[in-house]
C-alpha positions in Angstrom: 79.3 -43.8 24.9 79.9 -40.3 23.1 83.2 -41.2 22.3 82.3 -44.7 20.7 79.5 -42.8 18.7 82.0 -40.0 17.7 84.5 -43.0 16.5 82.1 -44.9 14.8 80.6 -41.6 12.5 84.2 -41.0 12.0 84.8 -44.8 10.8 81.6 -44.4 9.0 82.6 -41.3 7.3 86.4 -42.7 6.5 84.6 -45.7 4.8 82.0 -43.9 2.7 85.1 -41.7 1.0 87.1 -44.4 0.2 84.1 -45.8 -1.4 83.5 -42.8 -3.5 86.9 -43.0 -5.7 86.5 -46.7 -6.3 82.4 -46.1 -7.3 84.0 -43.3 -9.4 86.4 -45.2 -11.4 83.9 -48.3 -11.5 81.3 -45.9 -13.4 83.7 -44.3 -15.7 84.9 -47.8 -17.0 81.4 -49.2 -17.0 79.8 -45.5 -18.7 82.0 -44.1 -20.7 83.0 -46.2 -23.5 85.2 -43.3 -25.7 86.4 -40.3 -24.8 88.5 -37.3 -26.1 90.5 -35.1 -23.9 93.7 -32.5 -23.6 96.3 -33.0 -20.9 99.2 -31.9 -19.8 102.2 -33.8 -18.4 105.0 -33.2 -15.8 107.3 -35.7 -15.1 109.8 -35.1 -12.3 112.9 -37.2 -11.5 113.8 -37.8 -8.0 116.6 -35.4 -6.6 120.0 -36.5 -6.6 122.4 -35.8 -3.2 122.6 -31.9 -3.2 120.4 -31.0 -6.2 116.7 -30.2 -6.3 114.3 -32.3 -8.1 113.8 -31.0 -12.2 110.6 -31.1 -14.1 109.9 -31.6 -17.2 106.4 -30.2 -18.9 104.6 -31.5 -22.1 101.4 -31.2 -23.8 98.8 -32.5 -25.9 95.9 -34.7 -27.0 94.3 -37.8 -25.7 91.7 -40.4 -27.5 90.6 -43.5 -26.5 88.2 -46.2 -27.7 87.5 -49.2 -25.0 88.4 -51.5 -24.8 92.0 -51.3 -26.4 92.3 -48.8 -28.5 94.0 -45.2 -27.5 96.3 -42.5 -28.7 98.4 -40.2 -27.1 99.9 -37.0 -29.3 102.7 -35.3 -27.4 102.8 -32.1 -29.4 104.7 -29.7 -26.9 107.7 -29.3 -26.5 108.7 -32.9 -29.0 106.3 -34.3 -30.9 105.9 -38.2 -30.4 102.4 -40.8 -30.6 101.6 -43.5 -28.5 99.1 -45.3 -30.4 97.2 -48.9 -29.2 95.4 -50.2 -32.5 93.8 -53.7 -30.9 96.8 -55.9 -32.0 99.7 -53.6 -31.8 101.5 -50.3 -29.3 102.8 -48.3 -31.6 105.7 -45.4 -30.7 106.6 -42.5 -33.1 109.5 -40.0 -31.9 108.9 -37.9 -35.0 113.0 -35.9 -33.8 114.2 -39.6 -34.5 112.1 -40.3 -37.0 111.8 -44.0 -35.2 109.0 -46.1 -34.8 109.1 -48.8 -32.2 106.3 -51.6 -32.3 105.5 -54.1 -29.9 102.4 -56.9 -29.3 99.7 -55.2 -27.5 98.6 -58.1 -25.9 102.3 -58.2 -24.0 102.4 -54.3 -23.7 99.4 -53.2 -21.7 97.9 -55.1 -18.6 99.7 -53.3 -15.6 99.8 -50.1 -17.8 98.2 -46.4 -16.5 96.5 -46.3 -20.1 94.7 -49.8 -19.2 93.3 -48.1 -15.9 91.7 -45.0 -17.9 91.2 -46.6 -21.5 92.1 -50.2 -22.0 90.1 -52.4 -19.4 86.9 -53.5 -21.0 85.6 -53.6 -16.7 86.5 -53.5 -13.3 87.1 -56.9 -12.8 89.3 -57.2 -15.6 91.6 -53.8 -14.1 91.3 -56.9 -10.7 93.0 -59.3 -12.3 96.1 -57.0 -13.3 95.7 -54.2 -10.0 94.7 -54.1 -6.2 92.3 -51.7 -6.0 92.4 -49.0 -2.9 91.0 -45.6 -2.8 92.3 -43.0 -1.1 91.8 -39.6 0.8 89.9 -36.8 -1.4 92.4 -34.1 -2.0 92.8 -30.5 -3.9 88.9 -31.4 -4.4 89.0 -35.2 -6.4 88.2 -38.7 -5.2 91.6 -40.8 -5.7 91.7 -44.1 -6.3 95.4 -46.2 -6.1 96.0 -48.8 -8.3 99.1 -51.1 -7.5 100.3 -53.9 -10.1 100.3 -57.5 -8.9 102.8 -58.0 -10.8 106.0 -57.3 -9.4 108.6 -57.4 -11.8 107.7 -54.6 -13.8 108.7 -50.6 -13.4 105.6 -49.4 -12.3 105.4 -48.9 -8.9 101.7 -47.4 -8.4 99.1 -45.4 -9.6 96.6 -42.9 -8.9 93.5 -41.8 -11.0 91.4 -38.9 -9.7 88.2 -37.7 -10.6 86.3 -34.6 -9.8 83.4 -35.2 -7.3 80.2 -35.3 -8.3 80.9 -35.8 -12.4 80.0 -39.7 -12.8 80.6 -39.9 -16.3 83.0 -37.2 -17.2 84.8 -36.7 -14.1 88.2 -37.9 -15.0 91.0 -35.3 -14.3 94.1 -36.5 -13.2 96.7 -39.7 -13.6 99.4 -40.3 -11.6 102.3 -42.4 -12.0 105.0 -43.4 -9.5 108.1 -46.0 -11.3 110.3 -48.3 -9.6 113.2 -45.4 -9.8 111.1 -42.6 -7.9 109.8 -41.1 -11.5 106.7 -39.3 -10.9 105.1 -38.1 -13.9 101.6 -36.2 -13.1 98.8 -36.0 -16.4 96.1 -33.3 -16.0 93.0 -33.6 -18.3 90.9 -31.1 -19.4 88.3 -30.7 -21.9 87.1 -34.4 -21.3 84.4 -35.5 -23.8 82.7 -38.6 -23.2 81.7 -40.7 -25.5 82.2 -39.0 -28.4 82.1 -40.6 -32.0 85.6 -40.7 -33.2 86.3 -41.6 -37.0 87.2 -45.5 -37.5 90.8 -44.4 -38.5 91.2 -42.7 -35.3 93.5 -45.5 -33.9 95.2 -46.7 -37.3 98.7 -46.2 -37.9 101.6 -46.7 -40.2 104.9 -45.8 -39.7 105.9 -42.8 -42.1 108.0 -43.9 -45.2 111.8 -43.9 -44.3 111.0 -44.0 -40.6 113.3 -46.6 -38.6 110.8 -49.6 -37.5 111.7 -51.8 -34.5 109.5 -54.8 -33.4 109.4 -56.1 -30.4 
């Protein structure tokens, strides 16, 4: 009897921290309707037959607007912008002085960015992910997002957020490709639901910059 009881706290226990990532990712969707953040970015490609695994570290700023509207600015060490208007996903490389444009309608369901910024609700993050959380770990609630679509090059994704911040716990994203690509964001100095400018998420491509549509 001890030792179904013992099983069945255990169970219970199991159950109730999965539970907490998905409650935790359900909130910030449903709470926090802007938000303004740093990050930083390490992307490490799998390692090849004899060779170690290399990293590669950026940084910079993060805005978003839900539903639809974000920006990334990569400012360290290339500067580049990743900016979702409503209607259109814009990409500067400011080196190459290229823009590349494509329909955001096409660009973003199984996306990271329509995990964190995007999706208007959790049912609408459903109907483009399966849901699962996961084990709490280096002190955040995980939640795994796989793509029900499988022809694309994300392979999964995991969104943590610190325990026991409902609203503004968002801290890490990470993203696993169909090639073995990891690349891991850290956020810090989250504010939620701040008022950003109505320009925040406008763009056009600087004069003389190479434009191509998608």
């Amino acid at each position: 009897m001890k030792t179904l009881v013992a099983t069945f706290l255990i169970a219970t226990c199991a159950l109730s921290a999965r539970a907490n990532g998905l409650e935790s990712l359900e909130n910030f969707v449903r709470t926090v309707s802007s938000g303004r953040a740093e990050f930083s970015q390490v992307v490490t490609a799998p390692a090849k037959e004899g060779q170690t695994a290399r990293s590669k570290t950026s940084s910079g700023t993060f805005e978003f607007s839900r539903p639809n509207r974000f920006k990334f600015v990569y400012k360290k060490p290339f500067e580049q912008s990743i900016v979702a208007d409503g209607q259109t996903l814009w990409l500067y490389d400011v080196d190459l002085n290229q823009v590349t444009a494509r329909k955001q309608s096409s660009a973003l369901g199984s996306t990271p960015a329509a995990l964190i910024a995007a999706a208007p609700d959790l049912r609408a993050l459903q109907a483009d992910f399966t849901l699962a959380a996961a084990p709490d770990k280096d002190g955040l609630q995980w939640v795994v997002a796989t793509p029900k679509a499988r022809d694309g090059q994300l392979q999964a994704v995991r969104v943590g957020f610190r325990a026991g911040e409902k609203s503004s716990g968002l801290a890490a994203l990470e993203i696993l490709d169909s090639f073995g690509q990891r690349s891991v964001l850290s956020f810090s100095k989250v504010e939620v639901n701040p008022n950003l400018p109505s320009d925040t998420f406008q763009f056009k491509p600087p004069k003389g910059a190479d434009v191509i549509r998608q």
